[in-house]
C-alpha positions in Angstrom: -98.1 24.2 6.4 -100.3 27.5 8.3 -101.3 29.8 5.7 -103.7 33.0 6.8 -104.8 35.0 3.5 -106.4 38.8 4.5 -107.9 40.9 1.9 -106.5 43.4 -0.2 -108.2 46.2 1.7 -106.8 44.9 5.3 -103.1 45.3 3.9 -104.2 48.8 2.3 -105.6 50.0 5.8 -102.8 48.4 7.9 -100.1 50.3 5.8 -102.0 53.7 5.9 -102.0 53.0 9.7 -98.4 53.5 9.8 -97.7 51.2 12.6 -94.6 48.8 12.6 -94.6 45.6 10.6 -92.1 44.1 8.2 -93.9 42.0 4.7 -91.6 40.1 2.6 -91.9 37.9 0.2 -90.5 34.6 -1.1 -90.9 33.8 -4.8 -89.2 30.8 -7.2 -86.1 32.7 -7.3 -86.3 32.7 -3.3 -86.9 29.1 -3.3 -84.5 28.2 -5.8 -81.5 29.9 -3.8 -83.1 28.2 -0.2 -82.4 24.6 -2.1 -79.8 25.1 -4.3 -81.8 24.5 -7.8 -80.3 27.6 -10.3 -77.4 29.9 -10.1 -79.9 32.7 -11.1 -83.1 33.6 -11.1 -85.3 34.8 -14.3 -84.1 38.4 -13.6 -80.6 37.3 -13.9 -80.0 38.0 -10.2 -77.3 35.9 -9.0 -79.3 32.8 -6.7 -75.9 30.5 -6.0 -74.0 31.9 -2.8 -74.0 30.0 0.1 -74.2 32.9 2.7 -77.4 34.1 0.8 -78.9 30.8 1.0 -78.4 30.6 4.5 -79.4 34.1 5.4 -83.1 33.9 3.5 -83.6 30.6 5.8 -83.0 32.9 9.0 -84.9 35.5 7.8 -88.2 33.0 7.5 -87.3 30.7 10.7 -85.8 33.1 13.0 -88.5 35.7 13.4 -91.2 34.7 15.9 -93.5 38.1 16.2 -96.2 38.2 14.6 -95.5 41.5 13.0 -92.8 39.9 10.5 -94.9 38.3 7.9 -94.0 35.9 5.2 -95.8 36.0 1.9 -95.5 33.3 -1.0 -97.9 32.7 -3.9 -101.2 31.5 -2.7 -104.5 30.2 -4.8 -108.1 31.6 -4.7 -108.4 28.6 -1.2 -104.9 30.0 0.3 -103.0 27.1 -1.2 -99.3 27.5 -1.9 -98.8 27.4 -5.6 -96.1 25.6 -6.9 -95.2 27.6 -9.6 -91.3 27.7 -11.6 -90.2 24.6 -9.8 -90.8 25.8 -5.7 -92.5 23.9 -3.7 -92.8 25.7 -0.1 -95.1 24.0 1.1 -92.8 20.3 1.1 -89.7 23.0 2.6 -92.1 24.7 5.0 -93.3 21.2 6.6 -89.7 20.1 7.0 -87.8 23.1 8.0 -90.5 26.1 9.1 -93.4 24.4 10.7 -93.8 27.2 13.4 -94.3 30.0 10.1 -97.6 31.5 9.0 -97.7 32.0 5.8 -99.7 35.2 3.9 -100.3 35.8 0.4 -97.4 37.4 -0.8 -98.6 39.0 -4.2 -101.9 40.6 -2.7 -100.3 43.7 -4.6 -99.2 41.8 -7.7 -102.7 40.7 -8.7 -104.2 44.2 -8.0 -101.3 45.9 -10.1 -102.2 43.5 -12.6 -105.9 43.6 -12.6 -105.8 47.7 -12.6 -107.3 47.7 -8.8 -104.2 49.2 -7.3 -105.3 53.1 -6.8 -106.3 52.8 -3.4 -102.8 51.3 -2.4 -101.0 54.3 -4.2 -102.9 56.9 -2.9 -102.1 55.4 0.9 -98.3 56.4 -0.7 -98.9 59.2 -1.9 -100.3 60.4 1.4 -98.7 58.5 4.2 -97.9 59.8 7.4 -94.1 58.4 7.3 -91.1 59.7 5.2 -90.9 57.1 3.0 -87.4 55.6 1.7 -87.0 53.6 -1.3 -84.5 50.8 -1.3 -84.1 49.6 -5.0 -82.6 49.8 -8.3 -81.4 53.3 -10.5 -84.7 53.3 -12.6 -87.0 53.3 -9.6 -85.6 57.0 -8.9 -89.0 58.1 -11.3 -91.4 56.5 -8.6 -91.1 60.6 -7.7 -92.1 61.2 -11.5 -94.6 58.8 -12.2 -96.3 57.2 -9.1 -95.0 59.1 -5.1 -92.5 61.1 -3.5 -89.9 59.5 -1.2 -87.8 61.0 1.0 -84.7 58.8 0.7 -83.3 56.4 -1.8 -80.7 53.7 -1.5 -79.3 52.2 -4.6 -79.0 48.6 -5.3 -77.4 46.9 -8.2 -79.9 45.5 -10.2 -78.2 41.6 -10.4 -75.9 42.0 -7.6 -78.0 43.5 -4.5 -76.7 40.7 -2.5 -73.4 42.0 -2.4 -74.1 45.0 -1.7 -75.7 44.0 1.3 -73.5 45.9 4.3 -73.9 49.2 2.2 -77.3 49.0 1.7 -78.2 48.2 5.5 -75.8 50.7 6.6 -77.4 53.7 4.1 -81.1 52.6 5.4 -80.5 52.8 9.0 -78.9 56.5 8.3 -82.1 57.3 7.8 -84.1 58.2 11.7 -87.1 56.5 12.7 -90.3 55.8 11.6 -89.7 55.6 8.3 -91.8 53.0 5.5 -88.6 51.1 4.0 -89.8 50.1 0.4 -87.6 47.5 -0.8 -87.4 45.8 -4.5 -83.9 44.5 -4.7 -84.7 40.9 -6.2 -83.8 37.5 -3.9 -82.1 39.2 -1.3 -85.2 41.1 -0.1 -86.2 39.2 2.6 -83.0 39.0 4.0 -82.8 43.0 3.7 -86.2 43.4 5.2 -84.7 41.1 7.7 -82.1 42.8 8.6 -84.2 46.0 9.0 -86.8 44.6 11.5 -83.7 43.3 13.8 -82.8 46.9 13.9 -86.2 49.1 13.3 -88.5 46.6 14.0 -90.1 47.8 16.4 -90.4 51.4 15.2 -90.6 51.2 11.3 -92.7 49.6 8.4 -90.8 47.5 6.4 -92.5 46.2 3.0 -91.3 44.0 0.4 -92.8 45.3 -2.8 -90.9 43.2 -5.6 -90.9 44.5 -9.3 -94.8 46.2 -9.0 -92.8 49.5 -9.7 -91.0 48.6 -12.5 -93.2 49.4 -15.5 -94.2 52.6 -14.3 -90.7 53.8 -14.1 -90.1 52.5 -17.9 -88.4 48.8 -17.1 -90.8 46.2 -18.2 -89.3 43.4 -15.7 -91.7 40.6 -15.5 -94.3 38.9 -18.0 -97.3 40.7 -16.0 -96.1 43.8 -17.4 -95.4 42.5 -20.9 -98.8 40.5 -20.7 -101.2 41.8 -18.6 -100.5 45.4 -17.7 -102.1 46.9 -20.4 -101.8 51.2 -20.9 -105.2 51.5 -19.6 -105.1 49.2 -16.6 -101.7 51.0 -15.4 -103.8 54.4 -16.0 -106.9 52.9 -13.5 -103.7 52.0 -10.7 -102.6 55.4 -11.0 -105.4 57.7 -11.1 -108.0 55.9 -10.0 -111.5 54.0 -12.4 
């Protein structure tokens, strides 16, 4: 398995850049609808459809630019961890040999360690009209965290579904625009779906849940655990 892990400063400076890439991400719920394992994830998102499955595989085999990266969960020596029952790197070997693999929660960690200022203020100030592609309660990123010039609502257990509308309201949206997805499993293949279309012209980023506590929905145990008031202060304004 190829795995490449850049600093949190080069992702910072290549999304301020504002030219074209696509990030997504692949987490245990991910892996647990690629191989069958749960029906849902520990959101509640629904993991056991068939088309899904086969979609996220396309959406990490198919692309071969370099500009579509894949991003898992990666160590402090840019090892896969296998975390909640996935283990990529056994999948990768066997079905993705050609992928590099990235370190997929470069923004996670920072959110959770209060060193995530410098990526908001890049949003706050970017160059691109910037659309949202996410569930109801991320409407307060304007409130608490940056303006957006578009949002598409998803349904919060059911994005996949969805998945025609969605596509169809993003790409009423003209070009360049920064695509900022959190929509649970179906990301990837979202963000996929984008870069076959807008590629070439857009920046496409799967962000997950590192939204959600600001915007009052306490998602995942880092924001239960970790995220103190304090440290979601620093991410915000700054040390």
């Amino acid at each position: 398995m190829k795995t490449k892990c850049l600093s949190y400063e080069y992702w910072v400076d290549r999304i301020e850049s504002g030219e074209p890439f696509t990030f997504t991400r692949y987490g245990d719920g991910e892996y647990k609808a690629i191989v069958g394992k749960k029906t849902r994830n520990c959101d509640g998102h629904t993991l056991a459809n068939g088309q899904m499955r086969r979609e996220l595989v396309k959406s990490i085999v198919r692309p071969r630019s370099e500009r579509f990266i894949r991003g898992i969960w990666m160590d402090k020596k840019c090892r896969p961890v296998k975390a909640f029952g996935q283990n990529y790197q056994a999948w990768a070997n066997k079905h993705a040999g050609h992928v590099t693999w990235y370190d997929g929660l470069i923004f996670n960690f920072a959110n959770n360690e209060g060193r995530n200022y410098p990526f908001f203020e890049v949003m706050r100030n970017h160059k691109l009209p910037i659309v949202v592609i996410g569930p109801k309660h991320l409407r307060r990123l304007k409130e608490k965290c940056f303006d957006y010039d578009g949002f598409v609502q998803v349904p919060y257990r059911t994005a996949y579904q969805a998945k025609a509308r969605i596509i169809q309201e993003a790409l009423e949206f003209e070009p360049p625009v920064l695509y900022s997805i959190s929509a649970g499993p179906p990301a990837p293949i979202f963000a996929h779906e984008l870069w076959k279309a807008r590629g070439d012209s857009c920046m496409i980023l799967d962000l997950g849940s590192i939204f959600d506590g600001y915007c009052g929905k306490k998602t995942r145990r880092a924001w239960r655990e970790f995220i103190t008031p304090e440290i979601a202060r620093r991410n915000l304004e700054g040390p």
